[in-house]
C-alpha positions in Angstrom: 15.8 -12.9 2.5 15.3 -13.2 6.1 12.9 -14.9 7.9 10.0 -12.5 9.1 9.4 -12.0 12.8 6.4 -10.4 15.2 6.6 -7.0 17.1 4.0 -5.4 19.6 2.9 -2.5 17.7 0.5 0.1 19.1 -1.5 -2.9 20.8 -1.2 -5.2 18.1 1.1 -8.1 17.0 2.8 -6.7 13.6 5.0 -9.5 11.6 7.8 -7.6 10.1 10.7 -8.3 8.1 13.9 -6.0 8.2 17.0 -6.6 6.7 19.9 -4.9 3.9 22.3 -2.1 5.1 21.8 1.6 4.4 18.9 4.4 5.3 16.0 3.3 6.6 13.1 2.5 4.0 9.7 1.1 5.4 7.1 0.0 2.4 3.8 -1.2 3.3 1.8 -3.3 0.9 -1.8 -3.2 -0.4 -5.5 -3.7 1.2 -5.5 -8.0 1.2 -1.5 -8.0 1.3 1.1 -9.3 3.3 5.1 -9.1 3.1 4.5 -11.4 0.4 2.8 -9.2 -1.8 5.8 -7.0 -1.9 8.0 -9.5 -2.8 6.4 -10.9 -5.4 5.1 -7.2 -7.3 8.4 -5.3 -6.7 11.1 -7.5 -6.4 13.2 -4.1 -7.0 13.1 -3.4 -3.7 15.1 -7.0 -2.8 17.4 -6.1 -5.5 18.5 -2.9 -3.5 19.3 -4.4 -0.5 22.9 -3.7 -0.4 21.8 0.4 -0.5 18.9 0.7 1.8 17.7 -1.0 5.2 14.2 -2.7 4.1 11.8 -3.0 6.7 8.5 -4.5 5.6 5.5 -5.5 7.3 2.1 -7.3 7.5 -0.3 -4.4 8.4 -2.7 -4.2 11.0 -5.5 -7.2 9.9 -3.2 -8.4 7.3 -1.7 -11.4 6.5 0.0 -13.1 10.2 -0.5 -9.8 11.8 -3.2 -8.9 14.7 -5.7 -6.4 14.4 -9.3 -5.1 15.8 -12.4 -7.1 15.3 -14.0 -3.2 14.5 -13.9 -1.3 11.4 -13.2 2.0 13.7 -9.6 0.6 13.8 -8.6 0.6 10.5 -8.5 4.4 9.1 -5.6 6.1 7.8 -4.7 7.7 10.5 -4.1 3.9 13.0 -2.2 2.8 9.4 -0.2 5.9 9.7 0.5 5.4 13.3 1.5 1.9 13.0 4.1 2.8 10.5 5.7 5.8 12.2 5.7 4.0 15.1 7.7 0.9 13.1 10.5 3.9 12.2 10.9 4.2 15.7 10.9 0.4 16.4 13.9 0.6 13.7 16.0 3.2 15.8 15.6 5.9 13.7 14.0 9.2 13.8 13.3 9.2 10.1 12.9 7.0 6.9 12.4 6.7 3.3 8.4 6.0 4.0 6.5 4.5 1.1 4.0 1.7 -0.2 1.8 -0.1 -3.1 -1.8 0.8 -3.2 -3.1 0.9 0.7 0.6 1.4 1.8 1.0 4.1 -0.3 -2.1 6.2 1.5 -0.8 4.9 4.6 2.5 6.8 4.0 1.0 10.2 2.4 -1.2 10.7 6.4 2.6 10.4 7.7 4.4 12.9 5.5 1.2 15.3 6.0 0.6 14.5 9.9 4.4 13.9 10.8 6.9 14.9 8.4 9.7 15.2 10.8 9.2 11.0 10.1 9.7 10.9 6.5 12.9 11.8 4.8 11.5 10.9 1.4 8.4 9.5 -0.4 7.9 6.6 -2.6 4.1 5.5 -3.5 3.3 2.8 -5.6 -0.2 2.6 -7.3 -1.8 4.9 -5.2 -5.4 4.0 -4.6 -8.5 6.9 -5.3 -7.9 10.0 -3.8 -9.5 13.5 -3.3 -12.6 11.9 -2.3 -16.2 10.7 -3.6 -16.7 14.0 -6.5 -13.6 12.5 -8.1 -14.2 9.1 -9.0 -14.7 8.0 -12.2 -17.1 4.9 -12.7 -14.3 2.5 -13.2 -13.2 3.6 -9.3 -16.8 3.6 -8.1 -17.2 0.1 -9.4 -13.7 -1.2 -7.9 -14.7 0.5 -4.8 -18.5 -1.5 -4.8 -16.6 -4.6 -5.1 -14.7 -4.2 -2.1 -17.6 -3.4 -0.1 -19.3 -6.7 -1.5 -16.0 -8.5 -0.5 -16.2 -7.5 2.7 -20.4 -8.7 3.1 -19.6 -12.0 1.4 -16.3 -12.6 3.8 -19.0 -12.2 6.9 -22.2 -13.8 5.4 -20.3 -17.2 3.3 -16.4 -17.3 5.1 -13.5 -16.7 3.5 -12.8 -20.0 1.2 -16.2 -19.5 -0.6 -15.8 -15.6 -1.1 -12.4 -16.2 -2.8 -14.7 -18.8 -4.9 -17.2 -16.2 -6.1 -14.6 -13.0 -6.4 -12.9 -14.0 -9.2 -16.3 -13.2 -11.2 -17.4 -9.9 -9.8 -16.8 -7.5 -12.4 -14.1 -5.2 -11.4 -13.0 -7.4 -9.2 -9.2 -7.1 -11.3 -8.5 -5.7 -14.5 -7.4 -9.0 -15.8 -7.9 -12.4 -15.3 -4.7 -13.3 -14.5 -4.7 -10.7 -11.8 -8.1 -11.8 -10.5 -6.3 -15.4 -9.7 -3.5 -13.6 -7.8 -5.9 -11.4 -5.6 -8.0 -14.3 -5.0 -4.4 -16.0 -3.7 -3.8 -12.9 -1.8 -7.3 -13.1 -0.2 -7.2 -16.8 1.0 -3.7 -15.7 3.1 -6.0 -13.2 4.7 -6.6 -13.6 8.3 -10.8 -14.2 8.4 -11.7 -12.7 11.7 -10.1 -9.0 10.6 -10.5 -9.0 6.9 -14.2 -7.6 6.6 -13.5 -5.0 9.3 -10.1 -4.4 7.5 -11.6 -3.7 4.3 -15.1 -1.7 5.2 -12.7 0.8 7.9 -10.6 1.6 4.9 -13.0 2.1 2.1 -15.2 4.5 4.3 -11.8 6.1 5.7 -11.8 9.7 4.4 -8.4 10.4 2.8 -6.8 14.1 3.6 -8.1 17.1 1.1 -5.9 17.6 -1.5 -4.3 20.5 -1.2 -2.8 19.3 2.4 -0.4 17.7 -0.4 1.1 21.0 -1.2 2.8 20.9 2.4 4.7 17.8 1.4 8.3 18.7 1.2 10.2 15.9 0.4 11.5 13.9 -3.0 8.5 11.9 -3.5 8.7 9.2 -6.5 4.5 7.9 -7.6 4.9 4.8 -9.8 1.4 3.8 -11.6 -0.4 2.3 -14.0 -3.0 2.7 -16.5 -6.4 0.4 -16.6 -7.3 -0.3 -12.9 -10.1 1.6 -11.4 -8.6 0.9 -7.5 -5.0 2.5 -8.8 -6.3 5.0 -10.8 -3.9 7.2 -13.1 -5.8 10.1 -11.9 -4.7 9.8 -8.6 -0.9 9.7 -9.3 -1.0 13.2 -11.8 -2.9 14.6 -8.5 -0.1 14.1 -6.2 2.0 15.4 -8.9 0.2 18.1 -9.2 -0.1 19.3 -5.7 3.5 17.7 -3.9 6.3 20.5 -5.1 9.1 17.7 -5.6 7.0 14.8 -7.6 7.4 12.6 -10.5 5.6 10.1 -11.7 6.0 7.7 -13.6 3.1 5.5 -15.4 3.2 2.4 -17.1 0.9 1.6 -20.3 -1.0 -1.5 -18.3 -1.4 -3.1 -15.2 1.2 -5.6 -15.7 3.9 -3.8 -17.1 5.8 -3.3 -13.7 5.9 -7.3 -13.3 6.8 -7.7 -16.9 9.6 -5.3 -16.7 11.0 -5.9 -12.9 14.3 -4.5 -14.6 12.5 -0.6 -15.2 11.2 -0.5 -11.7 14.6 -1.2 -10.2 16.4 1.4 -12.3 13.4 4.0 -11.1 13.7 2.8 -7.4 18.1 3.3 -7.5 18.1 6.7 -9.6 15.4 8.2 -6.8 18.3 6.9 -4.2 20.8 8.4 -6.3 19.0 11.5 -6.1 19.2 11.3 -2.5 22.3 11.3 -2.0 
């Protein structure tokens, strides 16, 4: 893969990555992510390379990229921005938009607040959606843990939260997952990372039924077991975007396990585009 480089971005220094031949796909990764998080939890996005042109990116906050010191500059709607504005960047008027987890949210505000942007949809473990009324406890708890993540990151630094996250309950649905998360977390950059993380958990998310509008192919990929990629919110967007499906996997590792089933998802959606 090619080496990632940095682009100004709406006032802010974004490291990207863009590279293959084809349309234009942008996928953002996950709240304490980085280009690296993609490449490691869908490596069927490398494997495509000769069909699509891949641009990734370290978000706002995240990873090597600049962001605010103030949680006001991280809602959906500066997320959303920042990727339409990469499309642009990229020469085009219009992309395959998509991402895991926090990418994925970022990519539903663009197909609801510019879908002259967004060609087609791909979400990956989308996070809770439809607001507070609709949580479970599992996605209350997850959510709890981020806001703790974000107190310890400002009262004890970054080195020592990473120390003490791997025990907060619902911190990761497994323990193996709680190492990787941890990793993820000590490539954060310290100064953003609380503001990152409290500007996104309080960010309201659109209502629902805004999801109707959506009038593109839209593929969800999920799982089952993880309270901050809840199944629930994947059967809502399939419930509510006309062109939807979705796909879940029996456990939180099953994607990683079978790299080979996500790949054959990911090329049958572009086959379906044409």
């Amino acid at each position: 893969m090619t080496n990632a480089t940095f682009q100004p971005i709406n006032g802010h220094s974004l490291r990207y990555r863009l590279e293959g031949d084809g349309p234009l796909v942008i996928f953002g990764h996950g709240l304490m992510g980085s280009i690296e998080q993609i490449d490691e939890n869908a490596p069927a996005l490398g494997e495509l390379l000769s069909r699509v042109r891949l641009l990734t990116y370290d978000a706002r906050g995240h990873g090597r990229s600049g962001g605010p010191e103030d949680s006001a500059g991280y809602t959906w709607e500066t997320m959303g921005r920042d990727m339409s504005a990469l499309i642009t960047f990229a020469g085009e008027e219009n992309a395959i938009v998509g991402g895991a987890s926090m990418g994925a949210a970022t990519a539903l505000w663009v197909a609801i607040e510019h879908p002259e942007r967004v060609r087609a949809l791909t979400l990956m473990m989308p996070p809770p959606l439809g607001g507070e009324a609709l949580r479970g406890d599992a996605e209350k708890q997850a959510i709890a843990v981020l806001d703790l993540l974000a107190a310890a990151v400002q009262n004890f630094g970054l080195e020592k939260t990473v120390e003490l996250a791997q025990g907060f309950p619902g911190f990761a649905p497994t323990p193996e997952e709680a190492k990787e998360r941890a990793r993820w977390l000590l490539e954060q950059n310290p100064l953003t990372l609380a503001y990152a993380i409290r500007g996104l958990v309080s960010a309201p998310c659109h209502d629902p039924e805004r999801y109707r509008a959506i009038n593109v192919p839209t593929l969800v990929i999920a799982h089952e077991g993880d309270g901050l990629h809840p199944v629930r919110a994947a059967q809502l967007l399939g419930d509510t975007i006309p062109d939807c499906e979705v796909v879940i996997a029996p456990h939180s590792t099953h994607w990683q396990q079978h790299p080979e089933e996500l790949r054959d998802h990911f090329a049958r959606f572009l086959d379906r585009l044409g």
